[in-house]
Structures are given as C-alpha cells and as structure tokens.
C-alpha positions, 0 to 999 in steps of 0.5 A, a space after each residue: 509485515 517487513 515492510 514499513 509502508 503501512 506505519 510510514 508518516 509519509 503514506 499516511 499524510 498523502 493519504 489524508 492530503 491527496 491533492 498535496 506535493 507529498 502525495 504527488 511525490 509520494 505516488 512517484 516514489 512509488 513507481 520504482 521503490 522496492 519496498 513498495 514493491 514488497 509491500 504490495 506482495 506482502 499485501 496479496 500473499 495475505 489476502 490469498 491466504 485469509 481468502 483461503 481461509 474464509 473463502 471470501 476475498 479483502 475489498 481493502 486496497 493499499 494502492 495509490 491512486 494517480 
C-alpha cells in the first residue's frame, strides 16, 4: 500500500487505547486527512478485487470508530 496508514505508530497506539487523547485526536485527523482518504480506497479496491477472486467479501474493516 502507499499509504502509510496500516505501519503508523499513531493508528496503532489509538487502537490499542481507544478512550486516549491519541485516539480522539487520531479519529479527528481522520476526518479531513488524505491519506486516510487514499488509504481507505486502497483498502476497498483490494477487498473488491480478492472478493473477485474468491467470491467471498473481507469482514475486516479499517475504520475508525467515533
């Protein structure tokens, strides 16, 4: 993937402490970043192509809650 979204240390520490300022602030970003943007198109261009494949859809979601 491009983005660096999925090896950010911030994402994963407001994952593993969702009720922190870091996750509060993290979601925020979120909101208007683009490269959470891109990062959330590379995830379903690559959902619809291995649900192509398989003809099975991924159960696993990448975005935050809030």
């Amino acid at each position: 993937m491009k983005s660096g979204c999925a090896t950010c240390k911030l994402h994963a520490y407001a994952d593993k402490k969702p009720d922190s300022f870091i996750a509060r602030f993290w979601r925020w970003h979120t909101k208007w970043c683009p490269g959470w943007k891109a990062y959330q198109r590379e995830l379903s261009e690559r959902q619809k192509a291995e649900g192509q494949g398989t003809g099975q859809e991924s159960d696993r979601s990448e975005t935050p809650e809030g």
